[in-house]
C-alpha positions in Angstrom: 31.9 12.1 -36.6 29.5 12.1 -33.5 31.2 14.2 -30.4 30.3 13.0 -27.0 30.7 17.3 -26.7 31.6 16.7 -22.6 32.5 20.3 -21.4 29.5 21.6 -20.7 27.6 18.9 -19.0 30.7 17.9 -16.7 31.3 21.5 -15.9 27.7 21.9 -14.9 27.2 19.2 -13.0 30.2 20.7 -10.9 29.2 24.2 -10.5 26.0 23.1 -8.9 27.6 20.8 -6.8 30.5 23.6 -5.8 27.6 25.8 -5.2 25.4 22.9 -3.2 28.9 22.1 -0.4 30.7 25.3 -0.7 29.1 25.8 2.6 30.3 22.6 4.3 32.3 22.8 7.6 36.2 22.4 6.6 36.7 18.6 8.1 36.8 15.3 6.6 33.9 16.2 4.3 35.7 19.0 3.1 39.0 17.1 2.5 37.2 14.0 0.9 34.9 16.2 -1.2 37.9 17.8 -3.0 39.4 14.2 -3.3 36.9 13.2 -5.6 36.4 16.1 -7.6 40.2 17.4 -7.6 42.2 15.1 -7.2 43.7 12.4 -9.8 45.1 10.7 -6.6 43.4 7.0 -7.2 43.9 5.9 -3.4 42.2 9.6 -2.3 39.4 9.2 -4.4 38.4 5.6 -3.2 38.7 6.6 0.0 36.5 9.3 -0.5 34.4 6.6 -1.6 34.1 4.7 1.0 33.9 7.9 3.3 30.7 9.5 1.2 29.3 5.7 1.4 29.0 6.0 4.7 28.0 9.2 5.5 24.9 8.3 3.7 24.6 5.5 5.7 24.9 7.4 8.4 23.2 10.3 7.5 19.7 8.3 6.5 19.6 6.4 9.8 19.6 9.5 11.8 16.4 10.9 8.9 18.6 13.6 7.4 17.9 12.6 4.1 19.1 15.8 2.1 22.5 15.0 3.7 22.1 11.6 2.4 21.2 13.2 -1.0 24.2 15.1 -1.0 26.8 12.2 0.0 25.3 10.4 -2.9 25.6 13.3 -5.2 29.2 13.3 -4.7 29.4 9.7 -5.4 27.8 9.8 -8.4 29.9 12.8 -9.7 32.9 11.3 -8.3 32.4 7.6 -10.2 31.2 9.8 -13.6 35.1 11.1 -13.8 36.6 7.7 -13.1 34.5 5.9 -15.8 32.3 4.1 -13.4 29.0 4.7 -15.5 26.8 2.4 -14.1 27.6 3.3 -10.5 26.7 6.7 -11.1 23.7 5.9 -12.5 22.7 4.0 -9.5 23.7 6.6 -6.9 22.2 9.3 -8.8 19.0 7.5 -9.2 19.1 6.4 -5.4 19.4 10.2 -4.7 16.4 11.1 -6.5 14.3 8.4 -5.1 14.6 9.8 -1.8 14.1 13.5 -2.4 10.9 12.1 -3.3 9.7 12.2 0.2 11.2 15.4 0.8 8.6 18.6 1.2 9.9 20.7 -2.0 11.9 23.2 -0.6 15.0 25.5 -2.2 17.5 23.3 -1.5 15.3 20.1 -2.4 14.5 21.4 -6.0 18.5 23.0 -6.6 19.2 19.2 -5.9 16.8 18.0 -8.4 18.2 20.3 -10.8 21.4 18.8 -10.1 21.0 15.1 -10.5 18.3 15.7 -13.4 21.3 17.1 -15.4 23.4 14.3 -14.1 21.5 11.3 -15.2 20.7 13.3 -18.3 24.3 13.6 -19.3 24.7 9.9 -18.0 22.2 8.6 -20.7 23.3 10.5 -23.1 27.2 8.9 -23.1 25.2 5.5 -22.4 23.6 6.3 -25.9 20.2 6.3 -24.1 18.6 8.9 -25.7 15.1 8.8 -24.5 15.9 8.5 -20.9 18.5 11.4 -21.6 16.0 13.7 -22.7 14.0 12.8 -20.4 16.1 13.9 -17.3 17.1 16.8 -19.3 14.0 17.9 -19.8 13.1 17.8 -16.2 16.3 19.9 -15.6 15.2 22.5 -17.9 11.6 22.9 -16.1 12.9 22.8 -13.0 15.6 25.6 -13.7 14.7 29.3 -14.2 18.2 31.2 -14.7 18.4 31.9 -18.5 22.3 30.4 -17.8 21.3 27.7 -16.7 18.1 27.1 -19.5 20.6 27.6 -22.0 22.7 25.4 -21.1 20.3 22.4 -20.6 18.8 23.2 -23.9 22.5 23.4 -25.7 22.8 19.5 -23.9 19.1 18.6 -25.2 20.4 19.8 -28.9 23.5 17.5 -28.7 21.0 14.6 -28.1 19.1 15.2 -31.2 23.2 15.9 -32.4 23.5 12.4 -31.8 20.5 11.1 -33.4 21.4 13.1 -36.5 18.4 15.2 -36.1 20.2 18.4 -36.7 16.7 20.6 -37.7 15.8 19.9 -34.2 18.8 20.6 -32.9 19.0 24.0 -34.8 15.5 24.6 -33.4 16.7 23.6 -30.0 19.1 26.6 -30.0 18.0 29.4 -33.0 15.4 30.3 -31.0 17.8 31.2 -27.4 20.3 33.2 -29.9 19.9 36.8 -28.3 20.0 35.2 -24.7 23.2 33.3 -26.2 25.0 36.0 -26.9 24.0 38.4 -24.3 25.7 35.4 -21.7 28.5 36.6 -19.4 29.7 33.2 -18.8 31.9 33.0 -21.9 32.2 29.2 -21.9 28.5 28.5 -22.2 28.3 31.0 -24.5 31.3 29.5 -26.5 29.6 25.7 -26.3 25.9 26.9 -27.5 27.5 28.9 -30.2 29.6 26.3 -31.4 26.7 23.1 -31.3 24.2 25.4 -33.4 27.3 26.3 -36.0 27.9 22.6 -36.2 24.7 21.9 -36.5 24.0 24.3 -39.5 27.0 23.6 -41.1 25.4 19.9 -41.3 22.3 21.2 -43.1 24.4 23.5 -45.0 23.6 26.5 -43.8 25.8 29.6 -43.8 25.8 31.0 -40.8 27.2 27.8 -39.3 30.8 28.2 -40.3 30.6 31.7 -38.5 29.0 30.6 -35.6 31.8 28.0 -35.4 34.9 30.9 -35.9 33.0 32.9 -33.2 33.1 30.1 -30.7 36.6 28.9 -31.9 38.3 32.5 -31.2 36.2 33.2 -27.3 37.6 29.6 -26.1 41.1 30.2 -27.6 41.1 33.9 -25.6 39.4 32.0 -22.5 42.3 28.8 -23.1 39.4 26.2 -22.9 41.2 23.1 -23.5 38.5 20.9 -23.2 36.1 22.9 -25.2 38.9 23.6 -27.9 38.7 20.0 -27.9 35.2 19.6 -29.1 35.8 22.5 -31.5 38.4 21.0 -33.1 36.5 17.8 -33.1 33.5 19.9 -34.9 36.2 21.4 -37.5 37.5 18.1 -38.8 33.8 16.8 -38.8 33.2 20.1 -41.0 36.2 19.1 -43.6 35.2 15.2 -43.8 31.5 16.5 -44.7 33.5 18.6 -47.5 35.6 15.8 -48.6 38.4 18.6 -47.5 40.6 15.6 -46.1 44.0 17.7 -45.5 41.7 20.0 -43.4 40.0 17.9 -41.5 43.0 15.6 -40.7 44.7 19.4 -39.6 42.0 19.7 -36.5 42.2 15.7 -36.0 46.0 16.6 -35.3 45.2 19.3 -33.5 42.9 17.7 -31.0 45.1 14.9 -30.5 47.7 17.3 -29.4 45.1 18.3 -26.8 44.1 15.1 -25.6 47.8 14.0 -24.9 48.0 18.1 -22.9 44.5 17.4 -21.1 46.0 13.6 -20.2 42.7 11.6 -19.9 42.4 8.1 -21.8 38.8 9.4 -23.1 40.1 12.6 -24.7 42.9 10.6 -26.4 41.0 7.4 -27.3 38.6 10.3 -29.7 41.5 11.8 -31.2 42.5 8.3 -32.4 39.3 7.7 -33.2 39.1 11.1 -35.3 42.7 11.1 -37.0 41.5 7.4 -38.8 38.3 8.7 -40.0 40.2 11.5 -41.0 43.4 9.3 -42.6 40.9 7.4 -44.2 42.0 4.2 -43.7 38.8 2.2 -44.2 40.0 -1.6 -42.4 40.6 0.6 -39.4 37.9 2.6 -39.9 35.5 -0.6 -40.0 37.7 -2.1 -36.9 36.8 1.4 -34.9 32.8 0.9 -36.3 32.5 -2.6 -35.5 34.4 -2.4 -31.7 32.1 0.6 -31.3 29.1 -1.2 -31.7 30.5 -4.4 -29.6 31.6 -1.9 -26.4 27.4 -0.3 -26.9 26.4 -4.0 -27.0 28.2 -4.7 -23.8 27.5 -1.7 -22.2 23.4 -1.9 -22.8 23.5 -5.6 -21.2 25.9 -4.3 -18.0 23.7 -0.8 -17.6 20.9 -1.8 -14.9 18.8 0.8 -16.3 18.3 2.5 -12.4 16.0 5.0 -14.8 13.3 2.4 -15.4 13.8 1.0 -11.9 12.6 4.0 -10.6 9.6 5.3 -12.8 8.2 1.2 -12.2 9.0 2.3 -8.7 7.2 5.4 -8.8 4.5 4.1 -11.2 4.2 1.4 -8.2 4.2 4.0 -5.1 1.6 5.7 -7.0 -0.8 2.8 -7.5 0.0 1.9 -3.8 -0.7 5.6 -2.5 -3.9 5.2 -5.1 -5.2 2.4 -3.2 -4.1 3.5 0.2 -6.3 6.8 -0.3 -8.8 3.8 -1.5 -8.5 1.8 1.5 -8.8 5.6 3.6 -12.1 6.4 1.7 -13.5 3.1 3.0 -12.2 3.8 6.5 -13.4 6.7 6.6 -17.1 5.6 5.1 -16.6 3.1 7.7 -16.1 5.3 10.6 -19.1 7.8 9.4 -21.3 4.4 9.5 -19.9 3.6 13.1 -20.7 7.1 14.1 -24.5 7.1 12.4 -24.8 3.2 14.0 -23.6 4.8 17.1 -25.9 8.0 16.9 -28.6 5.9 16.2 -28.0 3.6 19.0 -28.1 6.4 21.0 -30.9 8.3 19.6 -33.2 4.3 20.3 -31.3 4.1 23.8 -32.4 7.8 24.6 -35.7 7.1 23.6 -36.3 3.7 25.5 -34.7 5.4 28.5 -37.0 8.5 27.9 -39.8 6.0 27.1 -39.4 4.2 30.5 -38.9 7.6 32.7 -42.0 8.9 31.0 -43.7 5.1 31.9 -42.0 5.6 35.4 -43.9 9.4 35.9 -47.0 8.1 34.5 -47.1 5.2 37.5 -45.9 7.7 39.8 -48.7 10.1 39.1 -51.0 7.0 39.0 -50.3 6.1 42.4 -50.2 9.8 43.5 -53.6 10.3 42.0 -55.0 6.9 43.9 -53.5 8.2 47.2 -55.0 11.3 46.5 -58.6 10.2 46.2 -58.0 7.5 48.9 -57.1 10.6 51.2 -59.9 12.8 49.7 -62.7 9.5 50.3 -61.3 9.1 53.9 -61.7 13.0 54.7 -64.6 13.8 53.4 -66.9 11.2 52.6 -66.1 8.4 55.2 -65.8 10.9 58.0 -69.4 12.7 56.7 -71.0 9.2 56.6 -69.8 8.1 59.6 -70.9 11.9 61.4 -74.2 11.4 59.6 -74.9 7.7 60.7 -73.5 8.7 64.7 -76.4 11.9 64.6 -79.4 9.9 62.9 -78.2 6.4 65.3 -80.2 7.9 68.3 -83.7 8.7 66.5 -85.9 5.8 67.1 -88.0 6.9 63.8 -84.9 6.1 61.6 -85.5 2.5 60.5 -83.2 -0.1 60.8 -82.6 -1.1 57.4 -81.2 2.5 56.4 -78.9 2.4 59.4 -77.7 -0.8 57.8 -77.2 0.7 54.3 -75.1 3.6 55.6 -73.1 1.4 57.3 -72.5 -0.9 54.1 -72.0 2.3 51.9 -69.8 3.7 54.7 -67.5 0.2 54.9 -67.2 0.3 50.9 -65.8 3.9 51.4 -63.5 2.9 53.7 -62.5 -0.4 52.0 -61.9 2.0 48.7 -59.4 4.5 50.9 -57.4 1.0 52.4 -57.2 -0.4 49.1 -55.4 3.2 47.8 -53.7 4.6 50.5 -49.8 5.4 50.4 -48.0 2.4 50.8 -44.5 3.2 53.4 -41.8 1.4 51.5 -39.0 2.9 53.7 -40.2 0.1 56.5 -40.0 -3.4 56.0 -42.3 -4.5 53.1 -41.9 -8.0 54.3 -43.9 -7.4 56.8 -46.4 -4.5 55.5 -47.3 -7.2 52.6 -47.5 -9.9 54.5 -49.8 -7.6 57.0 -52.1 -6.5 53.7 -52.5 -10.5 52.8 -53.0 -11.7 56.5 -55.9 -8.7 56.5 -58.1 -10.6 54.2 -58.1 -13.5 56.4 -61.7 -14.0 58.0 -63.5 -17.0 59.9 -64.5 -17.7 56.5 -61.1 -17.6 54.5 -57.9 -18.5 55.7 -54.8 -17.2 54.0 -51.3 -18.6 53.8 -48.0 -17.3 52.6 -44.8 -19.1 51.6 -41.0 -17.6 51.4 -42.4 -13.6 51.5 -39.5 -13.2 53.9 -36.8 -14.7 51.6 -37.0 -12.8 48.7 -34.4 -9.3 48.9 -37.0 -6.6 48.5 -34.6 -4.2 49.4 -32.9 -5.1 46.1 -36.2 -4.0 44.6 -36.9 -0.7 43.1 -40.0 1.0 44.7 -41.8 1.6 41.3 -41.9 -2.4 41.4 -42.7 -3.0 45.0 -45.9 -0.7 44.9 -46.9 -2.3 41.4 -46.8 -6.0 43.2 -48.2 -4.4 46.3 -51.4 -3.2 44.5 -51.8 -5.8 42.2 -51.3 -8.8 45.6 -53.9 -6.0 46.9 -56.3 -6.4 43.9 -56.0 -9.9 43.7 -57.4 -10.1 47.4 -60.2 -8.0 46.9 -61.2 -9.8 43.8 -61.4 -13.4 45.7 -62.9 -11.4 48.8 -65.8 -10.0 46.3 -66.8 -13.1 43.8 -64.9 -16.3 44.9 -66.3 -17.4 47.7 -63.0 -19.0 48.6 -62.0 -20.7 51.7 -58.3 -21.3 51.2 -55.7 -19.3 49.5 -52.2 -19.4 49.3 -49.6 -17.0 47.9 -46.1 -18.3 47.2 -43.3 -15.9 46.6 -40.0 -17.6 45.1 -36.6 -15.6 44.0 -34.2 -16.8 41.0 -31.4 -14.0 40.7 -33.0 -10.8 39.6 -36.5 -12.3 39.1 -39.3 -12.3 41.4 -42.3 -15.0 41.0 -45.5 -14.8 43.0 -48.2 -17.6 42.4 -51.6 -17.0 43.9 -54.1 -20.1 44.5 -57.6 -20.5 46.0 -59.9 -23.2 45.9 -63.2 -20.3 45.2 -65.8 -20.8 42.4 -63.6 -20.0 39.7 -64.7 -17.7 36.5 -64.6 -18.0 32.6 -61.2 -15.8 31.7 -62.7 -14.5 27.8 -64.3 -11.5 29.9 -61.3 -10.7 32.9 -63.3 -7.6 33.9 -61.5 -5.6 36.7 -58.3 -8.4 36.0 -57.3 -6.1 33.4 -56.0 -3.2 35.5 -53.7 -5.5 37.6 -52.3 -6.4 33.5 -51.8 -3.2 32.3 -50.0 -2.2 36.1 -47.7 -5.2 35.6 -46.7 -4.5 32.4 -46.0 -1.4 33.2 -42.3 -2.6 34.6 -42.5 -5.2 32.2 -43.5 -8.1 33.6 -45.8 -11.0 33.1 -48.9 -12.0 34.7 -50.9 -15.4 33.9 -55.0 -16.4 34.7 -55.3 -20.0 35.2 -59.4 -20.5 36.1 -62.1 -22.5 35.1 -65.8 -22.6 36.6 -65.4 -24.5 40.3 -62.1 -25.1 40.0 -60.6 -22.4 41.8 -58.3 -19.4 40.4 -54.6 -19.1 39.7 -52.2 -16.4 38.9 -48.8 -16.2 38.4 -46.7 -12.8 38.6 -43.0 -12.8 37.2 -41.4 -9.5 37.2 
């Protein structure tokens, strides 16, 4: 005869949740709370029901999910007592789920303890064994009080009880013996006694009738009606092993008499179940095996197996947070390669910028250094030649072709100081170019300009308005020197942000594979990177075209 042994698991289950809402407010929680676990009052309870239902409800939209966890404790509890296996199942499962996103705290891990033991003694009547020890076995790490230890492991020893695997069983308990009996808490003490006597009575060992006595006599002193119950139940199990059937059918009587006192259907179905194995009567007894097996049938196919729901659930959130982190390592890898594109980005614009400034002070200092010289020429050499040719002009011994030299070397020195002194930009450069091109005009060459006052040199940053200036300038002197042009004309034209200058005259034209002094006014317009193309053949005139 296998007993379903229910005081200890029902009684624990409701110490911890006595001890998880003893500190609730006295309202309708109070009132409903002792509805369900009190009361036999069927209309209480289902209203206590339907009020824990929707405290939940309530209680998880407003993100207080312990309170949630709690409402649903209850509920599981509550539908344990009236029968309602499956629904307890389902509540206490839905309970654990969400103290899954709960920080472990004190009261988060006393309600693990809680519902562990609850699903644990839920399997365990559902004849799940493998999910029962499961839950029980999270129970029992979870818990630290020896009480409490004990007890879990006296519910993991009626498991292997069940399964007829009495050594382990034995094991299960031998070994907490000394913490057994040093337990205040007489009723534990009474239950854990009791399963190990039973159990070594079944393998025939001596010390398991005594253990059985010793637990008999504490719960007939404490009046343990339910755990009397389960004694009795262990006694006439004793007998029928013996083949002792006047025995065994005197405890079947006796725990009938106790199921009709303690007046639930569960309690008196067992003692019926027990006083016709103990009678004998084999029809009935094959009736009792057969029904048994039909009801387990029926009760496997109904049970929605919340236990495997969840750890598929779990095993699910886990592969999900798994590929979540995944996803999070490739952000992340992703934002450390947008920060070294962007570093680097910044590290080539610095350097272009840096480049250009450094490109911008080297043309700076190029043009200081030509105004420089064009000032020091002036000064001192111009002024000295032109002092020297004034003192030697009045000595008729002085011949005239070295007067004529000194006046050639002097208008080369001054010719060198125009073409490099400081260009104002502040005035209108309109005019100051078009004075510079207009300057080269002679009875020999005329010189004409096209759209010079249309294009926006105000627009136009000073770096590139002294390049074009000296460049226009060099151009001039060039034709002036070795064309032996008579017409020239310089067209300016603006598109948007572009400027482009074409310069044509109709002089004698040069072979461009040797551009001699061309290459400086290159070099100045690349400088603010622009382009500058030679058109010119042998007496066909000369072209260039500017584009910055």
């Amino acid at each position: 005869m296998k007993s379903l042994n229910r005081s200890f698991p029902y009684i624990f289950a409701l110490l911890f949740c006595i001890l998880s809402w003893g500190q609730q407010p006295i309202d309708s929680t109070s009132y409903y709370y002792n509805a369900v676990v009190y009361t036999k009052d069927f209309e209480k309870i289902i209203h206590a029901f339907d009020y824990f239902e929707r405290e939940s409800a309530r209680h998880l939209r407003k993100g207080n999910t312990l309170s949630a966890t709690y409402d649903l404790e209850i509920l599981a509890l509550g539908k344990y007592k009236m029968g309602f296996r499956n629904e307890s199942e389902a509540h206490a499962i839905e309970a654990y789920k969400l103290l899954d996103h709960i920080d472990n705290d004190s009261l988060t891990l006393d309600s693990k303890k809680r519902l562990s033991n609850h699903l644990g003694m839920i399997y365990r009547s559902n004849k799940d064994y493998d999910n029962a020890l499961l839950f029980y076995s999270k129970a029992l790490k979870l818990n630290q009080q020896p009480e409490h230890k004990i007890s879990i492991a006296n519910n993991i020893a009626n498991i292997y009880t069940d399964q007829h695997k009495y050594k382990k069983a034995v094991a299960q308990l031998y070994g907490l013996y000394d913490k057994i009996l040093a337990l205040e808490n007489s009723n534990i003490k009474a239950t854990a006694i009791d399963n190990l006597g039973y159990n070594q009575a079944k393998l025939n060992i001596p010390d398991g009738k005594k253990n059985m006595e010793t637990a008999l006599e504490i719960r007939l002193a404490n009046n343990d009606l339910i755990g009397l119950f389960t004694g009795y139940q262990h006694w006439a199990d004793y007998y029928l092993d013996r083949n002792e059937k006047n025995k065994a059918l005197e405890y079947a009587n006796k725990a009938n008499r106790l199921a009709k006192k303690i007046d639930n259907p569960d309690y008196k179905l067992e003692a019926l179940a027990l006083l016709i194995k103990s009678e004998g009567n084999s029809r009935l007894q094959q009736y009792q095996k057969l029904n048994d097996s039909i009801n387990r049938t029926r009760q496997s196919e109904q049970n929605n197996y919340a236990a495997v729901k969840y750890n598929v659930e779990k095993e699910r959130r886990n592969t999900n947070a798994a590929r979540l982190e995944k996803e999070k390592q490739k952000r992340q890898k992703l934002l450390y390669l947008g920060i070294g594109a962007f570093i680097l980005c910044c590290a080539v614009f610095l350097y272009f910028i840096l480049k250009s400034r450094h490109k911008k002070e080297k043309i700076i200092q190029v043009h200081n250094t030509e105004n420089r010289i064009s000032k020091k020429v002036h000064d001192e050499v111009a002024n000295d030649l032109y002092h020297l040719m004034a003192k030697i002009q009045g000595d008729i011994t002085v011949k005239e072709e070295l007067l004529d030299d000194l006046e050639k070397v002097y208008n080369k020195t001054r010719d060198i100081s125009k073409e490099n002194n400081a260009i104002e930009l502040q005035e209108n450069f309109s005019e100051q170019l078009s004075d510079l091109l207009l300057s080269y005009q002679n009875e020999k060459v005329n010189i004409a300009t096209r759209n010079i006052s249309k294009v926006e040199w105000n627009d136009i940053s000073e770096i590139k308005k002294t390049i074009l200036y000296r460049v226009l300038q060099e151009l001039m002197t060039n034709m002036r020197k070795h064309s032996d042009a008579s017409i020239v004309v310089i067209a300016f034209q603006q598109n948007k942000k572009n400027i482009t200058i074409e310069y044509t005259d109709n002089g004698k034209g040069c072979e461009l594979k040797n551009k001699n002094g061309l290459q400086n006014t290159e070099s100045r317009i690349h400088a603010i990177k622009g382009t500058i193309i030679f058109e010119s053949q042998i007496d066909k005139g000369f072209k260039a075209k500017i584009i910055v």
